[in-house]
C-alpha positions in Angstrom: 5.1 -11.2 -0.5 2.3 -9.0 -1.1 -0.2 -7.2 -3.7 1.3 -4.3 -5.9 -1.2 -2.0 -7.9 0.6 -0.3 -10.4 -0.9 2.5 -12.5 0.5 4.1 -15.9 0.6 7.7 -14.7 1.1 8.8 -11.0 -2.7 10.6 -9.6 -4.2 10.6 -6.1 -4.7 7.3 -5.0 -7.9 5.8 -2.6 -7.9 3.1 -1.8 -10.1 0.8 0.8 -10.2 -3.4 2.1 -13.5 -4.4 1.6 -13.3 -8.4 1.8 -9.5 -8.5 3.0 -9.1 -11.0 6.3 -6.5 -9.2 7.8 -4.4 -6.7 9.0 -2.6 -4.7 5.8 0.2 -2.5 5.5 -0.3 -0.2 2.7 2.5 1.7 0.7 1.8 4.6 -1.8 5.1 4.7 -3.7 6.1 7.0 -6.6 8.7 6.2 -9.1 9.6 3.3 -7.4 9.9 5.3 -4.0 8.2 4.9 -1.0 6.3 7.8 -0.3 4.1 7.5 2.5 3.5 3.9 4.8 0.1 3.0 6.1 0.8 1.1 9.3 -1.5 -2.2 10.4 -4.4 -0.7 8.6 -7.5 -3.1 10.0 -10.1 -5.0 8.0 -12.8 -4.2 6.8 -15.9 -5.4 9.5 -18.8 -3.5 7.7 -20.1 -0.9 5.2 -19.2 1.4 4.9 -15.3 0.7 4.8 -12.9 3.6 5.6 -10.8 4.8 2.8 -6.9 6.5 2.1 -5.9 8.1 0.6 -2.4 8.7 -0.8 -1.3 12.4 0.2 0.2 13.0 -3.4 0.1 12.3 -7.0 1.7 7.8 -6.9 1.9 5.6 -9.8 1.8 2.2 -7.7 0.4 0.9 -4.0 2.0 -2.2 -2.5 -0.1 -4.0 0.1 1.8 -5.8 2.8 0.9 -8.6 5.6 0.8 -6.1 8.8 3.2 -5.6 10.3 5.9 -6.2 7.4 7.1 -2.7 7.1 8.2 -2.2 10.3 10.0 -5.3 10.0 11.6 -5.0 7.2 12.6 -1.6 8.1 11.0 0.0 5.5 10.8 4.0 5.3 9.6 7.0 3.0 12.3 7.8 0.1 13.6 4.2 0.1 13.7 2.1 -3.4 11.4 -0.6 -3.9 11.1 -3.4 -7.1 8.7 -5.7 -7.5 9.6 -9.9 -8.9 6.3 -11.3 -10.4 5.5 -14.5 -10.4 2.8 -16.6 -12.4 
């Protein structure tokens, strides 16, 4: 499980965690490719927070407990869909 920001139209993407608890892995995906993985990212603890930045033009960012992507294995160029759930 995790959060997935999708956007219309693929543009640079920053992103930060201000108020997240924990440990996040971050994927900027394209097309519903991975494109780049963010590994374990850390918290937040105090202003300002640090910011990234996708490396590319990405229509969608999918925040993951850390740790998850290396896991599940989970590398640039793979496919990657999305089940909602109200």
């Amino acid at each position: 499980q995790g959060m997935l920001f999708g956007f219309g139209q693929p543009f640079p993407v920053t992103m930060w965690m201000k108020g997240c608890l924990m440990p996040l892995d971050m994927l900027f995906v394209k097309q519903q490719r991975i494109q780049a993985i963010l590994h374990n990212l850390p918290p937040c603890q105090g202003e300002p927070c640090p910011y990234y930045h996708s490396q590319e033009p990405v229509d969608g960012v999918l925040e993951l407990p850390g740790g998850t992507a290396k896991r599940l294995n989970l590398k640039p160029g793979q496919m990657v869909s999305a089940n909602t759930h109200s």
